[in-house]
N, C-alpha and C positions, 0 to 999 in steps of 0.2 A: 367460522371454521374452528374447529377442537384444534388445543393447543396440539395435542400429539401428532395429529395431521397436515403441522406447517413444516416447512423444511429450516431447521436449525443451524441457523448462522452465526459462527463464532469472528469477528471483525476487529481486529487491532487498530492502534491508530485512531481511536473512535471518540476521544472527545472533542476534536476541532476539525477545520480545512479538509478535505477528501473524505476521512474517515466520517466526519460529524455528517455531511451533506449524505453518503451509503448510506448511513442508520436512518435518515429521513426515507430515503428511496425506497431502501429493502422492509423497510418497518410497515409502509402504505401500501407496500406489494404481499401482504402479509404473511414476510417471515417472522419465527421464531428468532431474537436476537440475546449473544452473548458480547455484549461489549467490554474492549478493551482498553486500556490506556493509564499512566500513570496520575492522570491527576482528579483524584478521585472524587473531588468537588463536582466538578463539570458531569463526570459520567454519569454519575449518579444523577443530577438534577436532567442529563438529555434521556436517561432509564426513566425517569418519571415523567418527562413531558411526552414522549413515545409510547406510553402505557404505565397511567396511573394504577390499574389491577396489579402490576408487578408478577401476571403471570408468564406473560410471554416476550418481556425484555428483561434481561440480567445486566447489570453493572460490578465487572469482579475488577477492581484496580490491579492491574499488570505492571512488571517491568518486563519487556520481555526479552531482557538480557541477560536474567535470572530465571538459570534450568530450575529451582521452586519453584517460582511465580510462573513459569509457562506451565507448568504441572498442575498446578492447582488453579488454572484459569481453564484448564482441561478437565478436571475431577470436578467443576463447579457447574460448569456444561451440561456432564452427562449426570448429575448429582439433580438438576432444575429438570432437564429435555430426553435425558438416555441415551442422546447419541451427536455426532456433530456432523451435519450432513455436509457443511460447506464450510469451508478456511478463507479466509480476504486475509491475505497479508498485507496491509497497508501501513503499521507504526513505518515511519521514517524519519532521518537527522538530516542536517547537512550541516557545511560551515556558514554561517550568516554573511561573517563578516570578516576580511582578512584572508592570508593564504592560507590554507589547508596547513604547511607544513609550520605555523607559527600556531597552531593551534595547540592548547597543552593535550587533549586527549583525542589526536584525529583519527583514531584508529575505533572509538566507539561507532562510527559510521559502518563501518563494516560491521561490529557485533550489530547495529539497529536493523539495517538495511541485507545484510545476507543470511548471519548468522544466526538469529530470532527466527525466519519466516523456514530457513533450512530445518530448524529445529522444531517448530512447529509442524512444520509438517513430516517427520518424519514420526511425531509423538499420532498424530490422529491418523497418515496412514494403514496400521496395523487391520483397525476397524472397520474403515473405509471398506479396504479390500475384500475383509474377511463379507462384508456386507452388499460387496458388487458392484456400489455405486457410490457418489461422491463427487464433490469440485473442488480442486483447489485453485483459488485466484489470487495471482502473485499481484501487486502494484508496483511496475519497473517505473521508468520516464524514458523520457527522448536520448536522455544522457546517456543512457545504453545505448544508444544509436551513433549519438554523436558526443564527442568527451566535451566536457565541459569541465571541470573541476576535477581534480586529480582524484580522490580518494571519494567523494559522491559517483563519480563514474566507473571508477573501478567497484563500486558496490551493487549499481544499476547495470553495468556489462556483466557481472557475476548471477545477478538474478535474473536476468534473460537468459543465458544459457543456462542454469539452473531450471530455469523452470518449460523451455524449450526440449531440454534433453528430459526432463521428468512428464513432462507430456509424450512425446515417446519413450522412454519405458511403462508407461501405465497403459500402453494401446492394447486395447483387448480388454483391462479389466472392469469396464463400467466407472471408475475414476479419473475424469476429465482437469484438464490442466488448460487454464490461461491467462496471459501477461495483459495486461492494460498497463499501455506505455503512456502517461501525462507530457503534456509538454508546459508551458507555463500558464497555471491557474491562480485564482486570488484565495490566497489563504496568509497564513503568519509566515510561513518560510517566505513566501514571497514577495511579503509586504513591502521594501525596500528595494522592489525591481520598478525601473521603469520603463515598462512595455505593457501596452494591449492585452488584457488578459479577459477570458471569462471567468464565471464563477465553479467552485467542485462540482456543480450541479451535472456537468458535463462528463465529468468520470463518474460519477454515481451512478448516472444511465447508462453506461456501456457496462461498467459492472454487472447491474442489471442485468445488461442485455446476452451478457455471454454466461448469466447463468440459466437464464432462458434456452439458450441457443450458444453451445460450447464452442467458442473459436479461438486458432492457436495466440493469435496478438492482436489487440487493437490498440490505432494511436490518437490521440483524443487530445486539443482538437485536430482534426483532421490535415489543417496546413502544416502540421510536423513532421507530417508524413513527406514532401519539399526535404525539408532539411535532410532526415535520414537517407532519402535518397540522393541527396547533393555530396554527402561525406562520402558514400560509396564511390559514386560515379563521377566527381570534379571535387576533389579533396582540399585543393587549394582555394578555392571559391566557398567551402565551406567554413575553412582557419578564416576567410577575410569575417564571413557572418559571426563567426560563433567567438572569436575571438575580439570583432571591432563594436558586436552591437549585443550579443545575447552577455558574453565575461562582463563589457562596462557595464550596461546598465543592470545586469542582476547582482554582482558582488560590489559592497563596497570595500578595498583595498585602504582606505584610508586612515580604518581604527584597530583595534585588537580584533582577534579572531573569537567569535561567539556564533556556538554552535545553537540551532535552533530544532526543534522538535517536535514532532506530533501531526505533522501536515507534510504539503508537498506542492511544488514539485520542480521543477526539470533538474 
């Protein structure tokens, strides 16, 4: 396939956990890839191993909490491909370790997790539209669903209705909106939970699959779909789950607060 004739995917979050496993999925599915993420070692070496031609994967090192660096991780896109046909919002933070509010900066949560993918997409919609077509794919978690952590949740309830009401306002224009909501997968954010999990493998192909086939939310894996419906419907039976067995075993309370990066999820 000519590189001009793949569909160009610009993916944050893309040197490790969720992001790193997309870039395998969408790379074999033969998109166009602009990957993103700060640590510029990694990206770079997963740009070479995903295509050593270096035509049709890009590694541009992002912060994407810095309005330059989302600019020119945009100017490097249509600089290599001409255009950005699809957004994955996937960089995310959380607290590791400790409470949220012991944290010294817990408020970058919210710039990783709302404010970046808000921004990003409002930098690539102009285009989108002006060109009739388009996807933007936000990565929420379950925590939208159900709180789990103070300030991770209020980041993850903000990008579900973000990006729920921005799929409806886009209806009609050929630019398609949808949430993959994770629930707990093995990656670094999650390395220090003890529970059951599969690998990113599992959000990579629903990403996948809703750029195939555009749908408003998927929850991934599937049994999280139980919980968010338990929050709604028996609220108290949910405080016992999410507070006696997903809080212990995925935070540890017991050391300083250390914010971790680059992956995901609940």
């Amino acid at each position: 396939m000519n590189t001009a004739d793949r569909q160009v995917v610009v993916l944050t979050g893309a040197s490790s956990g969720i992001g790193r496993a997309t870039a395998y999925e969408l790379a074999a599915r033969g998109y166009a890839l602009v990957l993103a993420a700060r640590r510029a070692g990694e990206l770079q070496a997963l740009a070479h191993e995903l295509d050593p031609s270096g035509s049709r994967v890009l590694a541009v090192p992002t912060d994407v909490t810095d309005p330059a660096s989302r600019r020119a991780l945009l100017d490097a896109a249509h600089a290599q491909f001409g255009r950005v046909d699809v957004l994955v919002n996937n960089a995310g933070v959380t607290v590791e370790r400790g409470w949220w509010w012991d944290d010294p900066d817990p408020l970058r949560l919210l710039r990783v997790n709302l404010e970046a993918p808000i921004e990003l997409t409002r930098l690539v919609l102009p285009d989108m539209r002006a060109r009739g077509r388009g996807r933007i794919v936000n990565i929420g978690s379950v925590a939208g669903h159900a709180a789990t952590q103070g300030l991770y949740s209020a980041s993850k309830f903000g990008m579900r209705g973000f990006s729920l009401a921005l799929r409806r306002e886009l209806l009609g224009t050929g630019v398609h909106v949808s949430l993959v909501s994770p629930g707990f997968v093995k990656s670094e954010m999650t390395a220090r939970a003890r529970l059951p999990m599969p690998g990113p493998e599992v959000v990579a192909r629903a990403v996948a699959a809703v750029l195939e086939r555009p749908q408003r939310e998927v929850i991934v894996p599937r049994v999280y779909h139980l919980l968010a419906w338990l929050d709604r419907r028996a609220p108290g039976l949910a405080d016992r789950i999410v507070s006696g067995v997903l809080i212990r075993r995925r935070y540890d309370h017991s050391g300083e607060a250390h914010t971790a990066t680059d992956s995901k999820r609940l």
